[in-house]
Structure formats: structure tokens, C-alpha cells
C-alpha positions as CSV (number, residue, x, y, z in Angstrom):
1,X,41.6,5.7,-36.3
2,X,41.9,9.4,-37.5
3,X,43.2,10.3,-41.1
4,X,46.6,11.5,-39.6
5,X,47.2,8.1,-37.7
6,X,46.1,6.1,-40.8
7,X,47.9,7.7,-43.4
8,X,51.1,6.6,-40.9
9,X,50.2,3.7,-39.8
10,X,47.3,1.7,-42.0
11,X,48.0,-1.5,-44.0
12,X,48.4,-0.6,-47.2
13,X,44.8,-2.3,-48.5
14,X,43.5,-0.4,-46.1
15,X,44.8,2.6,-47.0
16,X,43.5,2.3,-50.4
17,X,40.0,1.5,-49.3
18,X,40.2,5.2,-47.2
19,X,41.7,6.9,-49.2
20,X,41.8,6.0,-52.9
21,X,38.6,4.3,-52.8
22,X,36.5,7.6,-52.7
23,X,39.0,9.3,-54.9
24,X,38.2,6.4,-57.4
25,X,34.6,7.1,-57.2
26,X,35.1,11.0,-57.4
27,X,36.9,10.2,-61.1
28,X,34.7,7.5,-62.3
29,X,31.9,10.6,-61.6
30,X,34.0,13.2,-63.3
31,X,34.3,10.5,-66.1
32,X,30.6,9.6,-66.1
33,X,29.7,14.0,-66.0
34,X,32.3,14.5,-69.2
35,X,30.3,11.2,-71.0
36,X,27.2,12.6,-70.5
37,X,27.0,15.5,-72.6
38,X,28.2,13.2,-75.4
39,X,26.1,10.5,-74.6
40,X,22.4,12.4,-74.6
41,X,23.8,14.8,-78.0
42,X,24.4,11.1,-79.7
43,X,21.1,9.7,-78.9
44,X,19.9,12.3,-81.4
45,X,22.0,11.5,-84.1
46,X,23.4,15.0,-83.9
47,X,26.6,13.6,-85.2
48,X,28.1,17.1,-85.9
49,X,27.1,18.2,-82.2
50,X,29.2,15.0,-80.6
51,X,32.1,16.5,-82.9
52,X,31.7,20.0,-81.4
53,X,31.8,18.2,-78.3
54,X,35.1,16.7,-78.7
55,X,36.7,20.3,-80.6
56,X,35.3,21.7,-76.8
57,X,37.6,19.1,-75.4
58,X,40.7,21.1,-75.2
59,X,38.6,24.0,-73.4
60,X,37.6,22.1,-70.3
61,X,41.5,20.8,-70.2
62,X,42.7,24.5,-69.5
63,X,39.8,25.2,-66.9
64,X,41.1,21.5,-65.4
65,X,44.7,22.9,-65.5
66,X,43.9,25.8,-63.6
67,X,41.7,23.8,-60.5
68,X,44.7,21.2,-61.0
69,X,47.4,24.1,-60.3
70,X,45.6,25.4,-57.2
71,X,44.1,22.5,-55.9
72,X,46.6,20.0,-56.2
73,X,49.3,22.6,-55.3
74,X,47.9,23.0,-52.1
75,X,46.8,19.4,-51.6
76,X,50.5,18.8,-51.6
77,X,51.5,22.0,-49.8
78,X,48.6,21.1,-47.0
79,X,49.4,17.5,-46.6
80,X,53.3,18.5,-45.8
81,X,52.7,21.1,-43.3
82,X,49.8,18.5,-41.5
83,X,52.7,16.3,-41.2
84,X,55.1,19.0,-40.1
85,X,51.8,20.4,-37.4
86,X,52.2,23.6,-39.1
87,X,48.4,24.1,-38.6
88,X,48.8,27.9,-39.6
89,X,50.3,27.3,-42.6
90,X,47.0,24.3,-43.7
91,X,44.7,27.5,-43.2
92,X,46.3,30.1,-45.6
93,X,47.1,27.1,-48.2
94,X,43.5,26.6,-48.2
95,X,42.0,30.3,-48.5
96,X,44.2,30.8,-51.1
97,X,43.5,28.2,-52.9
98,X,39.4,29.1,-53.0
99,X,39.9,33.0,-53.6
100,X,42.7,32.6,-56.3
101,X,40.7,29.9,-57.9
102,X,37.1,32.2,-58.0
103,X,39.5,34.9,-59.8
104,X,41.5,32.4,-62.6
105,X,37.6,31.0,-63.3
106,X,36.4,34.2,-64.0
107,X,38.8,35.7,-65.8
108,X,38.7,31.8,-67.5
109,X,35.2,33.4,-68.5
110,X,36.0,36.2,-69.6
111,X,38.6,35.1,-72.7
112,X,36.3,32.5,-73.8
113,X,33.5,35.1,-74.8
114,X,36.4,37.7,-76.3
115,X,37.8,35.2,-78.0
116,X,35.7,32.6,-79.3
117,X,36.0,33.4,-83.2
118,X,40.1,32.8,-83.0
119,X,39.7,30.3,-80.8
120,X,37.0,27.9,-82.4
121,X,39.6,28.2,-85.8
122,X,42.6,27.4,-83.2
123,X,40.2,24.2,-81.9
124,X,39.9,23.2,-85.7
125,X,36.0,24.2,-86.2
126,X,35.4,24.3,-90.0
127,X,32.1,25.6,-91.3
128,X,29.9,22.9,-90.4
129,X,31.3,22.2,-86.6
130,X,31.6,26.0,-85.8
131,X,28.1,27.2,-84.8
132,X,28.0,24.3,-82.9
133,X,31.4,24.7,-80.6
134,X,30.0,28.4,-80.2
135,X,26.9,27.6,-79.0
136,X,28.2,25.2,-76.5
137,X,31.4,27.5,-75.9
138,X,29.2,30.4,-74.9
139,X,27.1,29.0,-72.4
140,X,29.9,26.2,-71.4
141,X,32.1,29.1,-70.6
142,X,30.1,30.7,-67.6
143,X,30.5,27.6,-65.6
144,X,34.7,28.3,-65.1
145,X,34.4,29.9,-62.2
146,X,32.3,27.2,-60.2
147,X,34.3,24.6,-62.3
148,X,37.5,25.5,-61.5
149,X,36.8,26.4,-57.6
150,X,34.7,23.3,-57.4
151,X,38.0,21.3,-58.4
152,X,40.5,23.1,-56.3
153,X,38.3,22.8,-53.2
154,X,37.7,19.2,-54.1
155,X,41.6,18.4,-54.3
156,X,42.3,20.9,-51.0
157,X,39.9,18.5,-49.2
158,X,42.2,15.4,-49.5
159,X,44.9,17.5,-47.8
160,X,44.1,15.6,-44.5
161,X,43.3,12.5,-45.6
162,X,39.4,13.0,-45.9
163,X,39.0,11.7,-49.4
164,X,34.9,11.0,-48.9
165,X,34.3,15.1,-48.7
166,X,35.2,15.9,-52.6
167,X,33.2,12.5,-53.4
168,X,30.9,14.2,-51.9
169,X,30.5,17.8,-54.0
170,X,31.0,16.1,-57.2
171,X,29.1,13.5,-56.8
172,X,26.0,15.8,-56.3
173,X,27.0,18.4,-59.2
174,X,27.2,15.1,-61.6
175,X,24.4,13.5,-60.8
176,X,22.4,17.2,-61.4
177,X,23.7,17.2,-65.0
178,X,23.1,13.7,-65.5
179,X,19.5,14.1,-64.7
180,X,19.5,17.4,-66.6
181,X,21.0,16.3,-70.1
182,X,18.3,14.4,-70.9
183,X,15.4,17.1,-70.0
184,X,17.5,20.3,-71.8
185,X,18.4,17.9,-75.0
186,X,15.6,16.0,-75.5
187,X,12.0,17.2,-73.5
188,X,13.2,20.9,-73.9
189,X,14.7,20.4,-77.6
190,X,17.6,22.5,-76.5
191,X,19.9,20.6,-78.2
192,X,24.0,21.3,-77.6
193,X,23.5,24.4,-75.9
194,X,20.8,22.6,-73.4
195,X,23.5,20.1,-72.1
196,X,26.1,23.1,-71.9
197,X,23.5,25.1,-69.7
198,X,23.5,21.4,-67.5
199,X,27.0,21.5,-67.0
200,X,26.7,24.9,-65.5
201,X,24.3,24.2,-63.0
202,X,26.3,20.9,-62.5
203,X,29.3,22.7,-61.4
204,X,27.3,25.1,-59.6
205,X,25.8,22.7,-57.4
206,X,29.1,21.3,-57.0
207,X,30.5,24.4,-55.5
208,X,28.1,24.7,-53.4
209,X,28.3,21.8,-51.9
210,X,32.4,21.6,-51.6
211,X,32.1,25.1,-50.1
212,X,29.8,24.0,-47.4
213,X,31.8,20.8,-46.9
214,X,35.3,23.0,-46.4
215,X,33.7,25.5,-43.8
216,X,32.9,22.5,-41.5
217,X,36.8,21.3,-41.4
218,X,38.5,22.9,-38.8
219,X,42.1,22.7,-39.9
220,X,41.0,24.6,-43.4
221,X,40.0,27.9,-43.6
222,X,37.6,29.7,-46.5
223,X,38.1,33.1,-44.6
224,X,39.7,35.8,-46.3
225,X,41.1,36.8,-43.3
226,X,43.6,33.6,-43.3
227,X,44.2,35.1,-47.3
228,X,47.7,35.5,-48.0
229,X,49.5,36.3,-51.2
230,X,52.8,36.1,-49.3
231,X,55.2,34.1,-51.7
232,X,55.8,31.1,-48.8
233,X,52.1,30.9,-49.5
234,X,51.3,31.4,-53.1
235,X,54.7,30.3,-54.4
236,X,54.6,27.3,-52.5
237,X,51.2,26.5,-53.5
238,X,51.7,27.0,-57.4
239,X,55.2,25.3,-57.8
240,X,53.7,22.4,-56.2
241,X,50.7,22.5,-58.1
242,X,52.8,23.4,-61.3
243,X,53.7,19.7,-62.7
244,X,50.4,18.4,-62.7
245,X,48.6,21.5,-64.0
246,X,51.2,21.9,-66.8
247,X,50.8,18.4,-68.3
248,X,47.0,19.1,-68.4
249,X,47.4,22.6,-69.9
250,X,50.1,21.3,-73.0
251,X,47.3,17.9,-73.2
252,X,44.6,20.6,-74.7
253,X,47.3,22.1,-76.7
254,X,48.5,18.7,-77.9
255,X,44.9,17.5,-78.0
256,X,43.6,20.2,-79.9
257,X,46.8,19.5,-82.5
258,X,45.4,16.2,-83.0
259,X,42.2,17.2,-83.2
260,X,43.0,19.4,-86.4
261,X,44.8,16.1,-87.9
262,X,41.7,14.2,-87.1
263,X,39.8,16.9,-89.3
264,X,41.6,15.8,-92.5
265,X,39.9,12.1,-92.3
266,X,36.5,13.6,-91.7
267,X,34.4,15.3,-88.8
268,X,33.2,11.7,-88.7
269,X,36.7,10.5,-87.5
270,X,36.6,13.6,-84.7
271,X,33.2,12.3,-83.3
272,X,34.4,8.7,-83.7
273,X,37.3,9.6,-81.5
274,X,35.1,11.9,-79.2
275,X,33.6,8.6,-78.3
276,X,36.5,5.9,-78.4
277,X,39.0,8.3,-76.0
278,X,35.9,8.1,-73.6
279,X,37.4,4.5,-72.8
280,X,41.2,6.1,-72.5
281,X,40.2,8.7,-70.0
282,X,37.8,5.7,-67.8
283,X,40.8,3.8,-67.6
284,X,43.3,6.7,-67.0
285,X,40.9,8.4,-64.3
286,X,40.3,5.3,-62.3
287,X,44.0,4.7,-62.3
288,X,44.8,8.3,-61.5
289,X,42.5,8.0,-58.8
290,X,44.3,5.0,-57.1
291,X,47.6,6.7,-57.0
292,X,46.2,10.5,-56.4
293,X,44.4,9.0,-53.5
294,X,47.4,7.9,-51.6
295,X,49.4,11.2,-52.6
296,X,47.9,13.5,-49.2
297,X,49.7,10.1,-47.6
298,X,53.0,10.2,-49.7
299,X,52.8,13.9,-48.7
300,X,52.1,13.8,-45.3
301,X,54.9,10.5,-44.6
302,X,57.7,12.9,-46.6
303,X,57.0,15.6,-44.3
304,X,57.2,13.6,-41.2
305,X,60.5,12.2,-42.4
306,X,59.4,8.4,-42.3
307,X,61.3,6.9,-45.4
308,X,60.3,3.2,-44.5
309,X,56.6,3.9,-45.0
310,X,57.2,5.9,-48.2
311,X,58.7,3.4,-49.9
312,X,56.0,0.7,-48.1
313,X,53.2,3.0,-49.7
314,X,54.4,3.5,-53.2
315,X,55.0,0.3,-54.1
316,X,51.8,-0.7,-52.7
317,X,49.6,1.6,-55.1
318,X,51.8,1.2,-57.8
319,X,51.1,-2.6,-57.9
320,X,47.6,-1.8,-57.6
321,X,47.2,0.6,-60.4
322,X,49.5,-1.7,-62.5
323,X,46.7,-4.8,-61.6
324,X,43.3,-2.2,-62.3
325,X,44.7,-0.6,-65.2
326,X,45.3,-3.9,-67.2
327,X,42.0,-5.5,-65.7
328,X,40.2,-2.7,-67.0
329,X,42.0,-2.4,-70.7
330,X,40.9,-6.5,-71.6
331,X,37.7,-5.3,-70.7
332,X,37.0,-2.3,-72.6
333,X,39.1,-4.8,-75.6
334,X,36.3,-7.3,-75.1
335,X,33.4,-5.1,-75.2
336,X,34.4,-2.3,-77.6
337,X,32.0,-2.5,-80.0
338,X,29.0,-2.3,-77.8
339,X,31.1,0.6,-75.8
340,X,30.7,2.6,-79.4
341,X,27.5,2.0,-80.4
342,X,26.0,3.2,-77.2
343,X,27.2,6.4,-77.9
344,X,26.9,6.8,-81.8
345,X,24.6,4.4,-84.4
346,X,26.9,5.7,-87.0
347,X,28.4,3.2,-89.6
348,X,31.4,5.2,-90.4
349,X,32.0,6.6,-86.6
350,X,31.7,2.4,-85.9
351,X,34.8,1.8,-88.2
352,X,36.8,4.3,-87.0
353,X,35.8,3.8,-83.0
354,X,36.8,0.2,-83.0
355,X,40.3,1.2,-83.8
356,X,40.5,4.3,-82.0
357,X,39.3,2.3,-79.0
358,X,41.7,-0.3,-79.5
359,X,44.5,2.7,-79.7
360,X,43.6,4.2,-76.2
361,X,43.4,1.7,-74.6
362,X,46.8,-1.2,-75.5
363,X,48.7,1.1,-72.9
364,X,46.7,0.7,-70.1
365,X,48.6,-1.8,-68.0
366,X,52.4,0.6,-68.0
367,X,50.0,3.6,-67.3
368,X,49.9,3.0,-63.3
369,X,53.6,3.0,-63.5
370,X,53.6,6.5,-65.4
371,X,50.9,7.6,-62.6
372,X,52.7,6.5,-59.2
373,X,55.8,8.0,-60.7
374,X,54.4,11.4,-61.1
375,X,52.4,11.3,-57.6
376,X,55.8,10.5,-55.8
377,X,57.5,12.9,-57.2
378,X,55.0,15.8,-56.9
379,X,54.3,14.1,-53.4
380,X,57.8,14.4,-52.1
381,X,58.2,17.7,-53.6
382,X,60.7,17.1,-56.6
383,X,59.1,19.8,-58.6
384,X,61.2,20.2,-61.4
385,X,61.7,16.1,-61.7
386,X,57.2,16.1,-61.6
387,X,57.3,18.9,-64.2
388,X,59.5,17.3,-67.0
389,X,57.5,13.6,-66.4
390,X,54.0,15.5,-66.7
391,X,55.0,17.9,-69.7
392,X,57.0,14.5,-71.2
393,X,53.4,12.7,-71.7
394,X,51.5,15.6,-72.7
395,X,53.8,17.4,-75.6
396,X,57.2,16.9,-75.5
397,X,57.1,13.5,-76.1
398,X,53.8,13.4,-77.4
399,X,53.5,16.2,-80.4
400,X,57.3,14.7,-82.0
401,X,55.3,11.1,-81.9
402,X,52.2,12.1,-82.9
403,X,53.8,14.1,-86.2
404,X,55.9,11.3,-87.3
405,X,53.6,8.6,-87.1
406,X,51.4,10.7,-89.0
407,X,53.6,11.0,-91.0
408,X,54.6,7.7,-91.8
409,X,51.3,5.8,-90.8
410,X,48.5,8.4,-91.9
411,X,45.4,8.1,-89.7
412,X,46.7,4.5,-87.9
413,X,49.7,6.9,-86.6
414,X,47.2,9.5,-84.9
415,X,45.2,6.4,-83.2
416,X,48.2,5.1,-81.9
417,X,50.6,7.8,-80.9
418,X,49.3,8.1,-77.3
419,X,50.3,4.7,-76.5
420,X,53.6,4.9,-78.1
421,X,54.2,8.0,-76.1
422,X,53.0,6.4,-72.9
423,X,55.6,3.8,-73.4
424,X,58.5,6.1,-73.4
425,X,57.2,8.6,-71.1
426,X,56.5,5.8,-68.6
427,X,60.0,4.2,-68.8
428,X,61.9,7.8,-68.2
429,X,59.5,8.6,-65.5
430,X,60.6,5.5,-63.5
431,X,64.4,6.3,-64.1
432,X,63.8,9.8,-62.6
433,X,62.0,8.1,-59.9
434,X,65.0,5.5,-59.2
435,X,67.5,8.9,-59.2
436,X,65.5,10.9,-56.6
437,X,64.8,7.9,-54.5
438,X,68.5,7.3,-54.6
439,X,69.5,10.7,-53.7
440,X,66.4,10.4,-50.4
441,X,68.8,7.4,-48.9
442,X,71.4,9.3,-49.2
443,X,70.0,12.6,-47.5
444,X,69.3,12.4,-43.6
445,X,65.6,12.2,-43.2
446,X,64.0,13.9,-40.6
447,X,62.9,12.2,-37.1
448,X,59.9,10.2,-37.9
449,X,56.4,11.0,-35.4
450,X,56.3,8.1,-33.0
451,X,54.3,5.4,-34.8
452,X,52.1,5.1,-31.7
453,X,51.7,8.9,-32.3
């Protein structure tokens, strides 16, 4: 059975196992590649350098924005001209998704070395944390352009289904920094600025590896010649790429907000939460995985105009991610203090990652909800809808949350706010969702491929 006849036709447990399946596996490896810097820097006992770590955080969300813009925008753009056999149209997507994507990471690279002194004080570095983020920030910084092409090429290569490809590329880039962390931090004694020089070469390998990968696939293109900047290209690409890549770029604004709260409770608190959201982001990827890997399908079905298999998919992964995401919060609730002290023998980052732990996680069972929600929407195309649910989550619910319960509830507020926000952001997201799918029945669709197609 080929991707295109799957993604139309396949049970929908079957579906999963193609297609979110690897996609699982390709965030579980992302999860692993962000623990491991942490991990290796808190075998030390550098507890200042696992705070750094976590002030970083915010950095890597804006080099994630920008792969998430391109590469998901042309995921989505991709999947709906496959359906549509605009095979044209796949190629340019793709080759200008790699050559815009080389250009943001660069000039990514550029603005971190010009501006490192404003931005370590914007990232809440005080005295002690500073030369830390700047060692890691200056070496970090030359991996943006591999980082951020290595991510748009992995999200392009689910445009048809192929989901095992991107599994592929960062699977090989993680396990190089894996294997790396340990030999630059500990046998080399180059400390934080060893596992930053490991996440270059990570995402280098990485790159190489996707690049490879997308030259073999002959529906994609990595040719300048198929390079358009043509606004049915480029606008197409970034307004569909926009919701997704906007949540992520306001979550390091809103992160490094709360980051700067953190401070006032101690850089112990910042590490202690370095750690604990560890757990969040496991349970959040995994999730994210199960409902991103069905979204080339969402795409793809929209595009062929088969509203019965929309709604058949949908509800399928959303009941899935509902089932992992709450299997996955009782366990990290069980095991939480064993999850902390493998990272940090800290007595004071103990006290504080039990709670904060217990704060990312009591959310986890709404979050698939939240998740399908947002892939429908982007799937289908309701851009401005997908904007407003992604920027909801990330700041405009968020920063007004996580103020007042500050406010009110001191550092208990801060630990909490992200599942209070969750709540509400997951409860609009579904009436937006009900609205659009409302206003689908009422549209004609288009003729649907033959399901023997």
C-alpha cells in the first residue's frame, strides 16, 4: 500500500502505526537530544551550568519557530497539492523550504553573537548565570543554520506520508550528541561549552543526513532551479506555517518571562525547573507527535475533498492522544522523584522539582484535545482560527495567568500557571474546532478520489 493510498484508505490504528509511530519516535529523540545537555552538565554538580541551560531555553524556541514556520508551512502546503496531483507545486514548496531555511539559520547566527550582552539580561542571566549562558550561547549559536534546515527538511519529509525519513536524520544527529556530551563534559573537561560544541555537530549530522534523504524523493525537489519566491509559493508556505511557528516564537518570550519570575526564588528554583519541565515537554512531544503524524493525512483528505474520512481520522488520534497523554502523566506522578534526582543531587532543586514536576504534568490528559485541535485546523487550512489557538496557549492566555497567579499565589502560581492555561486554551480550541467543522458541512466539498484510487 503506498503513503497516498494509505493516508485515504488505512484503518485508523493503522494509520497511526505509519504514520505517527515514527513521528513519536522522531520527538521522543528530540526530547532525549534537549535532556542531554542537561543531563551530562548535572552529573557534575555544575548546578549554575543546568540553570544556564534552562535561561538558553528560550533561544532554541525561536530557532524551533523558524524550522516550525517553514517546515510545517510546507508540510501542510505539500500534503494539499499531493492530494490535489499538483506535483509542480510539491517541488517548489520543498526547495523553498531548504533555501529559505539555510538563510533564517544564518542570519539566526548572526544576532545571537551581536547581541548576546542585551540578550543574556533579556533571558534573566544575573552575575553568576551570565558567563555561563555566554559560553553556551556562543558556540550554541553556530548550529542555527543546520538546526533550523535540519527541522524544516525533517517536517517537508512527512508531506507524503513518509514519516520513517525525518526519524531517520534526527535520529542519527541525536544519538551523535548523545555519545558526545559525555566525552566534551566529562573526558575532555569542556564543561557547558563542550556539550554546546555536541549540539552543533549533532545538528550537523542531522542535516546531512535529511539532505541526503530529500534528494532521493522524487516528488521533492532540493534544486534551486525548482526555487520560487513567487507569493503562491512563499506566501502559501508561511501563512500555513504561521500558527504553529508563532505559538513557539511567543512560548520563548513567555518562557523567558517566567524564567525572570523564577529568578526571584533562587537560580536553584531555575535549575529545579530546567529539570521538572523535562517531564512537561516528554509528555507534550509524544502527544504532539500522535496528532502531527496524522496532519500530512488531515492535509492530504481536505485537499481531496473527502469529509467522511476527515472526520473518521480526527477523532481517531484525538482519542489516542487523550489515552497516551494521561497514561504518561500517572506515570511521570508515580516516579517523580527518581525522574529529579537523575538529573540533579541537589537538596533544594529536589524540593522545588517535586512540585514543579507535579505542575507540568496534572494537564496532561486535556493536552491531546488542545493538540488535535490545532492540527485540524492548521491541517484544513483555517489559518487565522490555528493562529489565535497556538498564540492562546503560548501568551495570550498564558502571560495574564501566569502574572496573576503570581501574583496571588507567589512561586505555587508560576508552577501551576501552564496547566491553568491549558485548561482554558484547550476548551476554546475545541469550540473553534466545533465552528469551522460546522461551516465544512455546510460548504460543498470537492469530489473525493475514488477510494479504490
Amino acid at each position: 500500500m503506498t503513503t497516498q493510498h494509505m493516508m485515504r484508505e488505512a484503518s485508523i490504528p493503522r494509520l497511526l502505526l505509519q504514520m505517527s509511530l515514527p513521528v513519536i519516535l522522531v520527538m521522543l529523540v528530540n526530547v532525549l537530544y534537549n535532556m542531554a545537555d542537561v543531563f551530562f552538565m548535572g552529573r557534575t554538580g555544575e548546578t549554575m551550568a543546568v540553570a544556564a541551560i534552562a535561561l538558553c531555553g528560550p533561544v532554541f524556541s525561536v530557532f524551533s519557530a523558524f524550522n516550525t514556520l517553514l517546515g510545517f508551512g510546507a508540510c501542510t502546503a505539500a500534503s494539499m497539492a499531493l492530494g490535489r496531483g499538483e506535483y509542480q507545486r510539491v517541488r517548489q514548496f520543498t526547495s523553498f523550504c531548504l533555501y529559505s531555511s539555510l538563510l533564517v539559520g544564518s542570519l539566526s547566527m548572526a544576532a545571537v553573537w551581536i547581541a548576546m550582552k542585551p540578550m543574556l539580561s533579556l533571558l534573566g542571566a544575573d552575575e553568576v548565570t551570565a558567563p555561563y549562558a555566554a559560553a553556551y550561547l556562543r558556540v550554541f549559536a553556530l548550529s542555527a543554520p543546520f538546526m533550523v534546515s535540519a527541522g524544516s527538511l525533517g517536517n517537508t519529509l512527512r508531506a507524503d506520508g513518509d514519516s520513517k525519513s525525518a526519524l531517520v536524520g534526527t535520529m542519527s544527529g541525536t544519538v551523535i550528541n548523545i555519545l558526545l556530551d559525555p566525552l566534551f563534559i566529562s573526558v575532555l573537561h569542556r564543561g557547558i561549552v563542550g556539550a554546546a560544541a555536541a549540539t552543533v555537530i549533532g545538528n550537523i549530522v542531522s542535516f546531512c543526513v535529511m539532505l541526503s534523504v530529500a534528494r532521493k524523493k522524487e516528488t521533492f525537489s532540493v534544486s534551486l532551479r525548482d526555487f520560487s519566491l513567487r507569493k503562491e509559493i512563499s506566501l502559501t508556505v508561511l501563512s500555513y506555517g504561521l500558527p504553529m511557528a508563532a505559538g513557539t516564537l511567543l512560548m520563548s518570550f513567555s518562557t523567558t518571562f517566567a524564567n525572570r519570575l523564577l529568578v526571584l526564588y533562587g537560580n536553584e528554583a531555575v535549575a529545579a525547573q530546567g529539570v521538572a519541565g523535562k517531564a512537561g515537554m516528554l509528555i507534550a512531544m509524544l502527544v504532539m507527535g500522535v496528532c502531527m503524524g496524522v496532519q500530512p493525512a488531515v492535509s492530504y483528505v481536505y485537499g481531496s475533498g473527502d469529509r467522511r474520512r476527515l472526520r473518521q481520522v480526527v477523532l481517531g488520534t484525538g482519542l489516542s492522544a487523550v489515552i497516551i497523554g494521561t497514561v504518561l502523566g500517572l506515570a511521570f506522578l508515580i516516579f517523580r522523584d527518581r525522574f529529579v534526582t537523575a538529573f540533579l543531587d541537589n537538596d533544594a532543586v529536589i524540593i522545588y522539582g517535586r512540585r514543579m514536576v507535579l505542575g507540568s504534568i496534572v494537564s496532561a490528559p486535556f493536552y491531546g484535545v488542545y493538540q488535535m485541535c490545532a492540527v485540524y485546523l492548521q491541517g484544513t487550512g483555517k489559518v487565522s482560527y490555528a493562529t489565535f489557538t497556538a498564540l492562546m496557549q503560548k501568551g495570550i492566555v498564558y502571560l495574564p495567568v501566569l502574572f496573576l497567579l503570581h501574583r496571588f499565589f507567589g512561586l505555587t502560581g508560576l508552577i501551576f500557571a501552564p496547566a491553568v492555561t491549558d485548561l482554558i486554551a484547550t476548551a476554546v480550541a475545541l469550540a473553534l474546532c466545533l465552528n469551522w467543522a460546522s461551516q465544512l458541512r455546510q460548504t460543498p466539498a470537492a469530489n473525493p478520489l475514488p477510494r479504490s484510487a
